[in-house]
N, C-alpha and C positions, 0 to 999 in steps of 0.2 A: 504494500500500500504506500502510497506516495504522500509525501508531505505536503501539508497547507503552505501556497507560499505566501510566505509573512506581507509583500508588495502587492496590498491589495489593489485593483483596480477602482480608478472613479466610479465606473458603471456599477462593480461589484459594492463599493461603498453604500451605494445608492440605493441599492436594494436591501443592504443590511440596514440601514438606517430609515428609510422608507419603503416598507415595503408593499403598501398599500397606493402611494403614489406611483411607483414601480409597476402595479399592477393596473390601476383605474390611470389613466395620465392625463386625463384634465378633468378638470371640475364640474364640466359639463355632463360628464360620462357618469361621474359620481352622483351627483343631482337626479339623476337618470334614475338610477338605481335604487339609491334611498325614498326616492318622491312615495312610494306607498308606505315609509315606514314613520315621513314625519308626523308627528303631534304634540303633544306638550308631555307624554308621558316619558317621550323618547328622547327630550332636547339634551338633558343632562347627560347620556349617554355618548348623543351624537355631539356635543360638545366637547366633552375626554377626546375623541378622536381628532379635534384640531390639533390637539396638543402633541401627534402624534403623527400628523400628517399635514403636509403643508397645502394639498389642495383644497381638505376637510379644513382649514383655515382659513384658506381664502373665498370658500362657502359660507364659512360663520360670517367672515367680516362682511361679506361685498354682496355676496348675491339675493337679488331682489325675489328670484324666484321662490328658493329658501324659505325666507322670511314670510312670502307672501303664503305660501299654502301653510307654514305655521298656522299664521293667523288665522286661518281657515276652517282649520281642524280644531284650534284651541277655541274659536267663536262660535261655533256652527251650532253648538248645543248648548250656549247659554244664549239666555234673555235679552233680549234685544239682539240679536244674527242682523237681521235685515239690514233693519238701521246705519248698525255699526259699520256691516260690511261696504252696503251704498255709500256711506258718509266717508270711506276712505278710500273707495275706489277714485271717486270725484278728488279727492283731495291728492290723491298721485297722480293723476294726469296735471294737475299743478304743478305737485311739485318737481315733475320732469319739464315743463317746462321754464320754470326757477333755475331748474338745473342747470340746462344746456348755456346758460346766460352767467353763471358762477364757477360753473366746472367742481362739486365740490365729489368729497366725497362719503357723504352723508347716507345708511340704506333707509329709506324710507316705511320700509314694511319692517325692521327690525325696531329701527325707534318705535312706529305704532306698536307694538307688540307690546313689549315693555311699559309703555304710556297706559293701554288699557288695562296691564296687569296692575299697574300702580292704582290706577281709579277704584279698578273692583274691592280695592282693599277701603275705599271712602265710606264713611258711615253715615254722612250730614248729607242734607240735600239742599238747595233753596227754595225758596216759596216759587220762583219761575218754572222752575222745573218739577215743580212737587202737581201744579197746575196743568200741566201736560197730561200726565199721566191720567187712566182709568182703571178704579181696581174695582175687584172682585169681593166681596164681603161676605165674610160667614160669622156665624156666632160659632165660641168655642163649643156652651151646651146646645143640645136638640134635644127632640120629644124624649119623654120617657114610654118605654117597653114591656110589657112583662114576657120573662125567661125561666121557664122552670118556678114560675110561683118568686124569682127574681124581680127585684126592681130595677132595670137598668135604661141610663138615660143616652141617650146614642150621641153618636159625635154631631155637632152641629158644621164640622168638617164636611160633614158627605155631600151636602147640598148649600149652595150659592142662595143666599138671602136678595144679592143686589151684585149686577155684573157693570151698574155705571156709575159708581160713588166718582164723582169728581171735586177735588177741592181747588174751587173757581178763587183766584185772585186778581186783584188789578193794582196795579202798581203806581197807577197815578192819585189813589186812595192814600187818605194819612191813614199809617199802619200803627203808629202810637201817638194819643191825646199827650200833648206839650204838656211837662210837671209830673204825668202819672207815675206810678211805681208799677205796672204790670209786668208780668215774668215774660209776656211775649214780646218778640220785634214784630210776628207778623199773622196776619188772619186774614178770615177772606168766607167767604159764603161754599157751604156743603151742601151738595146736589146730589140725588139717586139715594139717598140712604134708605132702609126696606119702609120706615114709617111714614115715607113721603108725605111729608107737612114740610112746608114752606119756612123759611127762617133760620134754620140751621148754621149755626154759626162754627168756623174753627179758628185755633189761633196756636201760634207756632217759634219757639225761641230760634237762637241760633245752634243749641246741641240735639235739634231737631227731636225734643218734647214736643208734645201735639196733645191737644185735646180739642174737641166739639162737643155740641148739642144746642140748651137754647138756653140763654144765659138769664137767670146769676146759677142756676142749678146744671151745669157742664156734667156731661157724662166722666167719666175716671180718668186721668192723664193716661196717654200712653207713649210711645217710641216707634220713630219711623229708623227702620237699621236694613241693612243688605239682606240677602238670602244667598248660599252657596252659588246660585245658580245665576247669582248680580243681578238679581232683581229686586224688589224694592217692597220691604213689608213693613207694614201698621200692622201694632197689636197692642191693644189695653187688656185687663183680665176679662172683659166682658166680649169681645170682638178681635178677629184678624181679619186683616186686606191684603191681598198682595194684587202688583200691578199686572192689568192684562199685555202681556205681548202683543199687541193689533199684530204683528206680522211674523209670526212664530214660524220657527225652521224647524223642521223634521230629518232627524237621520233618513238616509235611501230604504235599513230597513224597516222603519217605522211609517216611510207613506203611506197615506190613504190614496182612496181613487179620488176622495174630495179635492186634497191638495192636488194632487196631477191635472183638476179641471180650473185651477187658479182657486181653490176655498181650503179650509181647512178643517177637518173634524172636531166639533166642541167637545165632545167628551175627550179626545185624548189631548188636548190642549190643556180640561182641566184637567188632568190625571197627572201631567208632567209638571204643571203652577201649583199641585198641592201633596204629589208625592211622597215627601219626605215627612210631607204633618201625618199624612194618612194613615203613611206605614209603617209612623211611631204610634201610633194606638195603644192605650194601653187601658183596664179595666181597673177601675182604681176608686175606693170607697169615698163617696161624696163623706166632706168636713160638717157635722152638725146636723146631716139629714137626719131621722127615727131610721128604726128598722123596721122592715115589712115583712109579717110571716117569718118572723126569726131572722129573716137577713138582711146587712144592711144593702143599704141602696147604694147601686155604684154607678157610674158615667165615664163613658169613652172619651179619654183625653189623653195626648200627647203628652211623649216624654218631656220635651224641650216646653212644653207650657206649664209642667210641674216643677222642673227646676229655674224657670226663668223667674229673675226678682222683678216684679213689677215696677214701674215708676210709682210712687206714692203722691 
């Protein structure tokens, strides 16, 4: 057997050192290849490979394509897709034109990425954009049942009370009486709530506390906060809301034949806007009820509504 000889060649180097640029040799070839495998599950992974390869590097840094089906995969199944996606589609043909006029070298689909990762971590909203929106409203209790000589009060989850609560503001309105002490900066009139009576009023600080009803006797304070899915939930102990998607995206294998004719299916719209409360259910002895026939009385309520500390 014949000796390694120690004078390695450049080529030889090349492939000891890089052996996956060696093998894929430009970037475009690589792009190629991984395009089914990006998502956000996989960034971290395919990110260690820069470090390892210089074409996997100059994919991280540079290439828009990259970045852009990122974005795609990481959007596609949260809240607000449509939107988000349209709103920066528009905004890159901008910024390619800015481009050509600066020469920079800025990727435009990597910064968005990163920018809307940062946002979904946001907990406040403004009263502008709190107005935009339409939510869905359920009470947390529903009817009571009887189960086996059981008293059980069903989840007020299962079914939608009011699918167009809007909280209308106007901005050319004084939002605080000059001198007062109120805890609010801002209020504005409630529309669609189930008891439809006229008057409704809410009002809203800036660590986005919130409460309505019709004053001086306001329904319980409650908190408008994110949801995993970055979408935008009100809940006091009496009620949640979260906001309807108008333009909701469906995985390929979740379409209906609705969505295919340009509509979308309501129930599996709601099923994906309240998933997570649904299928925390839990049977769980009402505080203070009597007992009925020996047992107590219990009601369907989520985990995260039992441990959540309400606003006071």
């Amino acid at each position: 057997m014949t000796d390694i000889d120690p004078m390695i060649s450049d080529q030889h180097q090349a492939v000891v050192c890089d052996p996956i640029d060696f093998t894929f040799t430009t970037p475009d070839l690589i792009l190629n290849i991984i395009r089914p495998l990006i998502d956000a599950q996989s960034l971290p992974a395919l990110l260690s490979l820069s470090t390892i390869s210089t074409n996997f590097e100059q994919i991280i840094r540079t290439s828009e394509t990259f970045w852009k089906e990122l974005c795609h995969q990481r959007w596609k199944g949260k809240w607000g897709f449509q939107r988000r996606w349209e709103a920066a589609l528009k905004q890159y043909d901008v910024f390619n034109e800015c481009q050509e006029r600066r020469d920079t070298r800025v990727t435009f689909w990597r910064q968005r990425y990163f920018e809307e990762e940062q946002d979904a971590t946001r907990e406040s909203i403004g009263a502008r954009e709190l107005s935009s929106l339409t939510f869905d409203f359920r009470f947390w209790i529903g009817q009571p049942i009887v189960v086996d000589e059981r008293i059980v009060v069903k989840s007020g989850l299962l079914q939608s009370a009011s699918r167009d609560v809007r909280f209308r503001w106007n901005d050319e309105e004084p939002q605080i009486e000059e001198g007062s002490d109120d805890w609010f900066s801002h209020r504005g009139v409630l529309t669609g709530h189930p008891c439809r009576e006229p008057g409704i009023e809410w009002f809203m600080n800036e660590s986005s506390i919130i409460q309505w009803g019709f004053r001086p006797n306001l329904w319980p304070r409650g908190e408008i906060r994110r949801t995993e899915n970055w979408g935008w939930e009100i809940r006091n102990p009496n009620v949640v809301m979260r906001a309807i998607d108008t333009l909701p995206s469906l995985d390929d294998d979740t379409a209906t034949e609705t969505e295919a004719e340009g509509g979308h299916d309501l129930n599996d719209v709601d099923d994906r806007l309240w998933k997570d409360l649904i299928d925390g259910l839990e049977n769980v002895p009402m505080r203070n009820a009597p007992q009925v026939n020996g047992y107590p009385v219990t009601a369907e309520l989520p985990r995260s509504f039992l441990e959540h500390p309400f606003v006071d």
